[in-house]
C-alpha positions in Angstrom: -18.2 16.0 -7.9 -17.9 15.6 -4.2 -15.2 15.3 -1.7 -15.1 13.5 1.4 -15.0 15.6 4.3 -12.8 13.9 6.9 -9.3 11.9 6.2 -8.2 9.2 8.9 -4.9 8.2 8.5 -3.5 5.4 10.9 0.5 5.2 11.9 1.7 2.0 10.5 0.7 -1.7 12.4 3.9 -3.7 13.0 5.1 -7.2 11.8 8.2 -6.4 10.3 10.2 -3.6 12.6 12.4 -2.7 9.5 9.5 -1.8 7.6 7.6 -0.3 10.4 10.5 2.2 11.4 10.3 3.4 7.9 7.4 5.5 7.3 6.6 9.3 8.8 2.6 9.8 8.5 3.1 13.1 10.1 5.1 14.2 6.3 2.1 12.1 4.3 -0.7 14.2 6.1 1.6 17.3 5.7 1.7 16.5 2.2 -2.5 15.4 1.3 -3.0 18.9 3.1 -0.7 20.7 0.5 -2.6 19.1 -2.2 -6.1 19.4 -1.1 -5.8 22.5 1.3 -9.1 23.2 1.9 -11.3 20.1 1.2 -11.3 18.5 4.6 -10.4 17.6 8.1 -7.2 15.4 8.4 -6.4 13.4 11.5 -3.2 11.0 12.4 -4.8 8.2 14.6 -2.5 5.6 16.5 -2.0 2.0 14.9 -5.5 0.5 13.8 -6.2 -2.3 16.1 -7.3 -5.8 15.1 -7.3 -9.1 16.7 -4.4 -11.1 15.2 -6.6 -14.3 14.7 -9.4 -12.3 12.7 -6.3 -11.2 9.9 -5.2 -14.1 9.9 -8.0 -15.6 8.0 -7.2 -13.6 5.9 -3.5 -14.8 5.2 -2.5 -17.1 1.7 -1.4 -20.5 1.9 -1.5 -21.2 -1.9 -0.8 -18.2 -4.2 -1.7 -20.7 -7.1 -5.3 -20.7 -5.6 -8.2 -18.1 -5.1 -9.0 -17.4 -1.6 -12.1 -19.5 -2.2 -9.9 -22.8 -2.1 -7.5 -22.0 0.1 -6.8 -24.7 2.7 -9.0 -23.9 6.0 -6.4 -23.4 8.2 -8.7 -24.1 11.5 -10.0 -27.3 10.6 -7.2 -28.7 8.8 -4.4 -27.9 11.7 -6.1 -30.3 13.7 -4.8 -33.4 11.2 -1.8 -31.5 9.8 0.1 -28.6 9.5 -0.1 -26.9 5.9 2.7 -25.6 3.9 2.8 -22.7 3.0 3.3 -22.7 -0.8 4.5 -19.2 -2.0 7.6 -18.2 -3.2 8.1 -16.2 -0.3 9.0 -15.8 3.7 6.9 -12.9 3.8 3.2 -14.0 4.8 1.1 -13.1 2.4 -2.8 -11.6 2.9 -5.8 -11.8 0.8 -6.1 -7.5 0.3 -9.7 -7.3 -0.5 -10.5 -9.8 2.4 -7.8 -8.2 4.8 -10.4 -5.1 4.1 -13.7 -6.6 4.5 -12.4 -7.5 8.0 -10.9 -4.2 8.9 -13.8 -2.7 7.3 -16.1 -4.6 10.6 -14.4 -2.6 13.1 -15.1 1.0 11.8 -17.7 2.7 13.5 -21.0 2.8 11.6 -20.5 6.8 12.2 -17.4 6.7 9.6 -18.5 4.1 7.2 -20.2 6.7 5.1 -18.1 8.0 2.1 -17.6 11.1 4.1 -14.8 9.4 5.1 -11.9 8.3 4.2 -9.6 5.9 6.0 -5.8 5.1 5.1 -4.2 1.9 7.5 -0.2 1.8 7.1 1.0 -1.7 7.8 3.9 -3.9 6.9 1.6 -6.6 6.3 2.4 -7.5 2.9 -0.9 -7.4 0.9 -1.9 -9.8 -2.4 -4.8 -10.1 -5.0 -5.4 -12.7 -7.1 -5.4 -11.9 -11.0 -7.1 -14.4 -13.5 -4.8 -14.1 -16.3 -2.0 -15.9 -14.8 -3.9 -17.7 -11.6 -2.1 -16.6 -8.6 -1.4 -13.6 -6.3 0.5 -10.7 -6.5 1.8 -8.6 -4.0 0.1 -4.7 -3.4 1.4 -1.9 -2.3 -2.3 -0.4 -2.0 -5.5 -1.2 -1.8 -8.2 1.2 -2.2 -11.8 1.0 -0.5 -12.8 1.4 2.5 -10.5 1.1 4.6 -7.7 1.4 2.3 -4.5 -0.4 2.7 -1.0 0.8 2.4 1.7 -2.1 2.7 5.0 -0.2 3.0 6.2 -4.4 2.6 4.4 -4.2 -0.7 6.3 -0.9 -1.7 9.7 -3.4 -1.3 8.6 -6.5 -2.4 5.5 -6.4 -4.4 7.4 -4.2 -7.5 9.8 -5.0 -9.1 13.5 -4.3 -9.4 15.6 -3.9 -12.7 16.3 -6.3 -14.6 20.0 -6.3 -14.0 19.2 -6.4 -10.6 18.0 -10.1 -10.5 20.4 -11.0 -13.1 23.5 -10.2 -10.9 21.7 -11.9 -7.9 21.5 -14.8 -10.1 24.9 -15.0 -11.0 26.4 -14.2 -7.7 24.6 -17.0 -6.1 23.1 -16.9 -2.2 26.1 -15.7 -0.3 25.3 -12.8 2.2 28.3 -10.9 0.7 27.1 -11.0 -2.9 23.6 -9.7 -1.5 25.3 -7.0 0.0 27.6 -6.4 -3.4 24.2 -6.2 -5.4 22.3 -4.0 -3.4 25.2 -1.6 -3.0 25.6 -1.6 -7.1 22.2 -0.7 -7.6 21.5 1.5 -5.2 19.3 4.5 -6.1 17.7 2.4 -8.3 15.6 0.3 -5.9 13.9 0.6 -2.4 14.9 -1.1 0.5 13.6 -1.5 3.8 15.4 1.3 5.9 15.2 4.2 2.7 12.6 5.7 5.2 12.6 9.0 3.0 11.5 7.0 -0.3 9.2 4.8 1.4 7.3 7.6 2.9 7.5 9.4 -0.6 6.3 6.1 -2.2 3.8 6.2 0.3 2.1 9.9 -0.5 1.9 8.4 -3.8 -0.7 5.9 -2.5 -2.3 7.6 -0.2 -3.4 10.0 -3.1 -4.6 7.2 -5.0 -6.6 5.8 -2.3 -8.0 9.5 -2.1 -8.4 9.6 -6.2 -10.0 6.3 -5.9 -13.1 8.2 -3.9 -13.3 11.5 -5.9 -13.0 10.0 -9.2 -15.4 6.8 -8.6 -13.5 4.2 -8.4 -10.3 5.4 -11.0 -7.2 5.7 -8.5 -4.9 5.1 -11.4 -2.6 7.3 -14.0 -0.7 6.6 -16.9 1.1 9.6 -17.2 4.6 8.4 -16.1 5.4 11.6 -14.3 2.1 11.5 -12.3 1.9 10.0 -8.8 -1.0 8.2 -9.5 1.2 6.0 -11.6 0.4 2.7 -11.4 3.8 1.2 -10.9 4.9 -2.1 -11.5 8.8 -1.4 -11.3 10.3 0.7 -8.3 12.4 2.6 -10.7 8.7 3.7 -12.0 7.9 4.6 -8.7 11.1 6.3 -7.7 11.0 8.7 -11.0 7.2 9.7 -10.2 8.8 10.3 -6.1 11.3 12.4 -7.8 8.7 14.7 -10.0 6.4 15.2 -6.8 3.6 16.2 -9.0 0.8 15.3 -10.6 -0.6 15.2 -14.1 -2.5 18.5 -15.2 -5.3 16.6 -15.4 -5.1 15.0 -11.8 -3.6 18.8 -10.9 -6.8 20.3 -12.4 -9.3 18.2 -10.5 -7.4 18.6 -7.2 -7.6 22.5 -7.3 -11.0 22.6 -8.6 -11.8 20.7 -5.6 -10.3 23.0 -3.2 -11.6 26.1 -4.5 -15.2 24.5 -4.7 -15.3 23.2 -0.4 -13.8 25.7 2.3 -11.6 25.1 4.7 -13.0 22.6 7.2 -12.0 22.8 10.6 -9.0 21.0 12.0 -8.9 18.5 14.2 
C-alpha cells in the first residue's frame, strides 16, 4: 500500500461569487495534514487556470442525454441557438469530461500517481447514471485531477423532505423562500454557510485522497464517517459534525503515516 507523495490543492475557480467566497483551502490543507501528518508534501496553489471555451465543451445541454448526443454546440450555433433543457439555471458540466480536459494541462512531471491534485470550483459538476438516463449533480469527482464543486455541495444533494414540501405549498414568492430557508435552517447548506461548506469540503477532499490509496474505493457507508457518500445534506451535515472517520478508514490513515516519514514542506 502506497501513498502519493505530493498533494496540490487549488483555491477555488469562480463562476458563482457566492459560492466562491465560501470556502477556506488554507483550513482543508490544515485539516488533510492532521489526518495524514507525515505521508506527504501539501501545497495551496492559486486558481487552476483554463481557457473558458475548452470547459465549455464540456458543459450539458440535455441532461436526458449522454454526453455522446449532446447537441454540438459549435456547429449548431451557426443555424440556431440550443436550449438548454435542464431543470436548472445553474450550467451544468459533464464531470468526467470537465476532467479529461483539466487533466491536458497538468504537467507530464505531476501526472504520475505521485500526485495528487484537488481543483475547487463553483462550477457545478454532473454524471450521467444509466438507471434513470440523465445527469446528476456532484459534489466530487475523483481522478486525476479531482473536482470539488462547492455548487454541487448546495445543489447536487438533497434537502429534507419537508423542505420541498413547504416550498411547494408556499408557492414562488421571494418572501416564502426566505420563510423556508429560515425554518429549516441547520438542516441544509446554503451558499454563504462558509464554515459548512468548507467542512463539507474536507469530507471530499479525503475522498479524492481515499480514492488513490484504496484503488479506486473513495466511498463509506458508515454514516458517521466522512467518506460518506451522501445523497441528503443532512447526511453530510451529521458526518461534518462527527469530524471523524470510520476505525477502518482511521486504521488505514495511521498505518499510512507511521509507514512514510515526514516529507519536506513546501
Amino acid at each position: 500500500m502506497d501513498f502519493p507523495r505530493f498533494i496540490h490543492i487549488y483555491h477555488q475557480t469562480a463562476s458563482a461569487p457566492a459560492a466562491a467566497a465560501a470556502l477556506d483551502a488554507k483550513i482543508v490543507a490544515e485539516e488533510i495534514d492532521k489526518i495524514f501528518p507525515s505521508c506527504c508534501k501539501i501545497d495551496i496553489r492559486p486558481p487552476f487556470k483554463y481557457e473558458e471555451k475548452m470547459i465549455e465543451h464540456a458543459k450539458i445541454a440535455d441532461i436526458k442525454q449522454p454526453f455522446e448526443k449532446q447537441p454540438n454546440h459549435e456547429q449548431d450555433s451557426k443555424k440556431k441557438m440550443i436550449p438548454m433543457i435542464t431543470t436548472t439555471t445553474i450550467p451544468l458540466y459533464d464531470g468526467f469530461v470537465m476532467q479529461k480536459k483539466l487533466a491536458e494541462i497538468i504537467p507530464d512531471v505531476e501526472i504520475s500517481l505521485a500526485h495528487i491534485h484537488i481543483i475547487f470550483t463553483s462550477l457545478l459538476t454532473c454524471t450521467f447514471s444509466e438507471d434513470d438516463w440523465r445527469y446528476h449533480g456532484r459534489a466530487v469527482i475523483c481522478g486525476t485531477p479531482s473536482i470539488v464543486s462547492t455548487t454541487g455541495i448546495v445543489e447536487a444533494l438533497a434537502k429534507p423532505r419537508e423542505f420541498y414540501l413547504a416550498q411547494l405549498l408556499g408557492g414562488i414568492a421571494e418572501d416564502n423562500d426566505y420563510m423556508v430557508k429560515k425554518k429549516f435552517a441547520g438542516r441544509f447548506i446554503d451558499y454563504n454557510d462558509e464554515d459548512k461548506i468548507t467542512a463539507a469540503s474536507i469530507n471530499y477532499a479525503l475522498q479524492a485522497i481515499f480514492f488513490f490509496i484504496t484503488s479506486g474505493e473513495p466511498f463509506c457507508n458508515n454514516k458517521d464517517c466522512r467518506l460518506l457518500n451522501a445523497h441528503w445534506q443532512e447526511d453530510l451535515i451529521h458526518t461534518i459534525e462527527k469530524r471523524t472517520l470510520c476505525s477502518h478508514h482511521r486504521n488505514l490513515a495511521n498505518k499510512l503515516s507511521k509507514s512514510h516519514p515526514r516529507a519536506e514542506r513546501f
